[in-house]
C-alpha positions, 0 to 999 in steps of 0.5 A: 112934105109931099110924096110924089111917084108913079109907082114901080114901072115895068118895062118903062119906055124911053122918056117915061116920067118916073116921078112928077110933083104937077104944078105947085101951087105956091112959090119960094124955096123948098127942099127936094128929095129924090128916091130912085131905084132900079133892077138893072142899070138906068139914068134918070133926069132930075128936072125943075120944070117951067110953070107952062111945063112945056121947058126945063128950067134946070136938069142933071142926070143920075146914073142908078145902078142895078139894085142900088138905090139913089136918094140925094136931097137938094135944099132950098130950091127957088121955084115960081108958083106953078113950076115943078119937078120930074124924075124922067128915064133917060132910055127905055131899060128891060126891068124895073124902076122906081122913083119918088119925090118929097118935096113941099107943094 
């Protein structure tokens, strides 16, 4: 298993990519856990994206409260060779955030 993160942000602008696994390499199925946390309130997007990363498979959004960490697994995610997953901020927050996956690459 794998930890993927950007590391804390400060200030994060609208759209920017909290965490981000890059192309994995093989395909199959795989359970994909995902760490946010946040000083103030934010929503985050949880995204599979497609393997030319240029469209998102699937997405559901998260709303973190202030100093409230959310941590949900997801087991036995399909995904193609290539494909990958993101944590993106919804809009930009004055404060900090976090977010971390583990998944299998």
């Amino acid at each position: 298993m794998a930890w993927f993160t950007a590391g804390a942000q400060t200030n994060p602008a609208i759209d920017a990519i909290l965490a981000d696994t890059l192309a994995l390499t093989n395909g199959g199925v795989s359970s994909v856990t995902m760490c946010v946390s946040s000083t103030v309130a934010c929503v985050v997007a949880l995204e599979q994206r497609n393997a030319a990363n240029t469209a998102n498979i699937a997405s559901h959004i998260f709303p973190v409260a202030a100093m409230a960490p959310v941590i949900i697994e997801f087991p036995g995610v399909p995904f193609a060779p290539s494909e990958r997953f993101r944590v993106r901020l919804n809009a930009a927050i004055t404060g900090q955030a976090q977010a971390s996956l583990f998944a299998f690459p």
